[in-house]
C-alpha positions in Angstrom: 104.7 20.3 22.2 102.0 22.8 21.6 100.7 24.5 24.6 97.3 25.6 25.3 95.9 28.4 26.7 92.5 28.4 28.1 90.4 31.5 28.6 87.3 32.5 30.6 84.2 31.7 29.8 82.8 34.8 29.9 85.6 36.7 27.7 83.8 34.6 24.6 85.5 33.9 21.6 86.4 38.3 21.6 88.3 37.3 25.1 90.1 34.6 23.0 91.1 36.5 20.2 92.3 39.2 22.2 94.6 37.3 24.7 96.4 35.6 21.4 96.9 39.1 20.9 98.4 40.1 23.7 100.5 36.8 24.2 101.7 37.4 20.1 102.3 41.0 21.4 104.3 40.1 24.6 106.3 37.5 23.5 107.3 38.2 19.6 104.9 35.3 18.8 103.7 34.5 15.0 99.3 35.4 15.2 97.9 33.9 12.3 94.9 36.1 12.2 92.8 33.4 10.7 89.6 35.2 11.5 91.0 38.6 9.2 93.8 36.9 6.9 92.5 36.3 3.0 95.2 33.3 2.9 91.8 31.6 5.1 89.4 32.2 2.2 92.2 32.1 -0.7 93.3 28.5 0.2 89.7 27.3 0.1 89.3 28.8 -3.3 92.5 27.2 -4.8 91.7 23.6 -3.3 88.4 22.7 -1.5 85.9 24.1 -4.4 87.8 23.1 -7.0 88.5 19.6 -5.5 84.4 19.6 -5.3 83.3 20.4 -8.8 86.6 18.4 -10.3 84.7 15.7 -8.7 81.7 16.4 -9.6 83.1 16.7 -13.2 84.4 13.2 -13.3 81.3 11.5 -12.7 79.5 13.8 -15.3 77.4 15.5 -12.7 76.2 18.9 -12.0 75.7 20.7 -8.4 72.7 22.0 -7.3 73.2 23.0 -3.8 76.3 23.4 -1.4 75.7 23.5 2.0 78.2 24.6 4.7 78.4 26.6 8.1 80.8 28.7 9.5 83.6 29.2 11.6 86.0 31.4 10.7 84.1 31.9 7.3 86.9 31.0 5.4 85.6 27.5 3.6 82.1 29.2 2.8 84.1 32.0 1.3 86.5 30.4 -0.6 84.8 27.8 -1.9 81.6 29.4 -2.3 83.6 32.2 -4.2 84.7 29.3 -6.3 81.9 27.5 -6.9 79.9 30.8 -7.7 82.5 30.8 -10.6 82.0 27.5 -12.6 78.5 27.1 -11.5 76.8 30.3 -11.1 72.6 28.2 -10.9 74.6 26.1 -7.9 72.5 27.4 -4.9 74.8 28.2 -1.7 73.1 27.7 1.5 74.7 28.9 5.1 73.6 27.8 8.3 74.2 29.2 11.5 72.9 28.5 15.2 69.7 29.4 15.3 70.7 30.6 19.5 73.4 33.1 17.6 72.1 34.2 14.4 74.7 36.5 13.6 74.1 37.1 10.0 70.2 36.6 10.3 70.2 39.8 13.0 71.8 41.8 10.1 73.8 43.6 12.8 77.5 44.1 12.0 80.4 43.3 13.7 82.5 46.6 15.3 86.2 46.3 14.1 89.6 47.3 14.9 91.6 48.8 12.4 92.9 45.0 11.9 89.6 44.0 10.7 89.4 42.2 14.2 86.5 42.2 16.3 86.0 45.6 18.8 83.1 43.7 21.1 81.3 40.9 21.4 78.0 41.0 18.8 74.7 42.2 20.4 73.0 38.8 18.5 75.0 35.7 19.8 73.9 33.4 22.6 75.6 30.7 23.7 75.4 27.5 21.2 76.8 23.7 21.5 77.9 23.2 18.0 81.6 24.2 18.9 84.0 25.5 16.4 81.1 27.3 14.5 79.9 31.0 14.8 82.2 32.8 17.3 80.4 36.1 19.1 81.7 38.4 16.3 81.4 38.0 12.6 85.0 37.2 10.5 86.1 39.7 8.4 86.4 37.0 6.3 83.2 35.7 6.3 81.6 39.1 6.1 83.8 39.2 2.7 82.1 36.6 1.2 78.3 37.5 2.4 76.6 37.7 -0.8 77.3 34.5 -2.3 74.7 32.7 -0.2 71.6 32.2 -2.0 69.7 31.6 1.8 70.6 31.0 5.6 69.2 28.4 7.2 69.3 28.8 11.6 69.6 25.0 13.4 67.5 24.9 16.1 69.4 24.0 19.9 70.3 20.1 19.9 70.1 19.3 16.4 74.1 18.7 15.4 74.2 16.9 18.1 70.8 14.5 17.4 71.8 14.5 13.8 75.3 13.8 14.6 74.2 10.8 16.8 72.0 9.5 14.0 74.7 9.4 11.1 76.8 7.5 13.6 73.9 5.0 14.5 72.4 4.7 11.3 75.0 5.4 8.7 78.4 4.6 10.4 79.7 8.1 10.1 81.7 9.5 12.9 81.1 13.0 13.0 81.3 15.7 15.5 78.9 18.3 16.5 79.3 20.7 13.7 79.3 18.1 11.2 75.9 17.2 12.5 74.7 20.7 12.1 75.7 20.5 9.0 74.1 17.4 7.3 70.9 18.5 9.5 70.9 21.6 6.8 71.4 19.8 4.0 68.7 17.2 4.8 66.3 20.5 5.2 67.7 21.5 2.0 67.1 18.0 0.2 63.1 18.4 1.6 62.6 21.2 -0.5 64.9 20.5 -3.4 63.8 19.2 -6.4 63.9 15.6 -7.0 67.2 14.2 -8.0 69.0 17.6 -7.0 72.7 17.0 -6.5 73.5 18.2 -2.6 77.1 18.9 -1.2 77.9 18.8 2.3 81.1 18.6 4.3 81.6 16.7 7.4 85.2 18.0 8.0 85.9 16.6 11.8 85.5 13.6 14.1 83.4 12.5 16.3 86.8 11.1 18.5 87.4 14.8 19.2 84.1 15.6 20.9 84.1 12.4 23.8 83.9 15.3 26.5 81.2 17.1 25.0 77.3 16.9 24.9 77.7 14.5 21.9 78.1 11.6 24.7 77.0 13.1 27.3 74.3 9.9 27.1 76.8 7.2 27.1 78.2 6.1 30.7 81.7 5.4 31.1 80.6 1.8 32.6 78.5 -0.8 31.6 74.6 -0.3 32.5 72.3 -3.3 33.4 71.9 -4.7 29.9 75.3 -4.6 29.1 76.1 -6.5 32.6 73.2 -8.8 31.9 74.9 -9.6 28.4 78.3 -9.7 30.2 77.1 -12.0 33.1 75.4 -14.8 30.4 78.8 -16.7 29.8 81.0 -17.5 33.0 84.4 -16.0 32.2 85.6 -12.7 31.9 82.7 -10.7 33.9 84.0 -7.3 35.4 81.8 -6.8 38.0 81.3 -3.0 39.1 82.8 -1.8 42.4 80.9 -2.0 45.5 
């Protein structure tokens, strides 16, 4: 029953955040303000990073590096936060596109007295790894800046290569983002010490992203190998329209 509303392109993720604004405003609707709120960062704190070094625990092992991007910056502040906590030596490393490097530009964000964003930021460019790094930085991510130990920026078509790969290779279904993510933490694991313990989250699908770039590759229909395959027993050929 949800409904959703679809801005312009050109409005960015600001244009977004502003029209749930005005729709909240107009019609007495609930806005969650997930890019300002601390319940974003808070819940992280009292279930992701602990759920990660409980883990951890259990098997008697320590972690050396946690690895994570960022959308609204509430699961790199939150957990990080956490994670900081029982394992100071863990090194926290946050990635970002390396088209929109927000936090590299050391630019801040312009805010409204709500913490939300006042303009779009001077640093961002248009990036394919969707659902990371609006064109403002959180409030709630700029909360928790300080608890990365480095940044690492993901070159254009990376999460999308990587994300390919874990499905070919490794039968792991991930979308864009989650290939941006594991292309991080295999950069991490090049320069890590050998035998370091790495954490990486893969937190969506690859089923959500069939209308993205992610198979942009793969035809809807069969090409000629798959018709010659199709054509070398008699029965049950579909045959593509004339």
């Amino acid at each position: 029953g949800a409904k959703v509303i679809v801005t312009p392109k050109a409005g960015k993720g600001t244009g977004m955040v502003e029209k749930a604004k005005e729709l909240s405003e107009k019609h007495g609707w609930f806005l969650c303000h997930q890019f300002e709120t601390e319940a974003n960062w808070k819940f992280h704190y009292d279930t992701t990073g602990p759920e990660i070094c409980n883990d951890l625990k259990s098997i008697g092992s320590d972690l050396d590096y946690y690895v994570t991007g960022y959308g609204t910056g509430g699961t790199f502040h939150g957990t990080g936060k956490y994670i900081k906590e029982k394992s100071p030596e863990t090194k926290i490393i946050l990635a970002e596109p390396g088209a929109a490097n927000l936090i590299g530009s050391g630019i801040k964000t312009d805010r409204n007295d709500d913490g939300s964003p006042a303009g779009s930021h001077p640093a961002f460019a248009a990036h394919p790894i969707q659902g990371w790094t609006p064109d403002f930085i959180p409030l709630v991510l700029e909360q928790g800046l300080g608890l990365q130990d480095e940044m690492v920026e993901i070159p254009d078509g990376a999460g999308v290569e990587t994300s390919q790969a874990l499905a070919r290779n490794e039968g792991i279904l991930t979308g864009i983002s989650g290939g941006a993510t594991m292309w991080a933490a295999i950069e991490t694991a090049k320069k890590a010490p050998e035998g370091s313990v790495i954490v990486a989250m893969l937190p969506d699908t690859g089923e959500r992203y069939l209308s993205t770039p992610l198979f942009a590759s793969i035809d809807a229909d069969m090409n000629e190998e798959e018709l010659e395959i199709a054509r070398s027993t008699p029965n049950f050929i579909l045959e593509p329209s004339a």
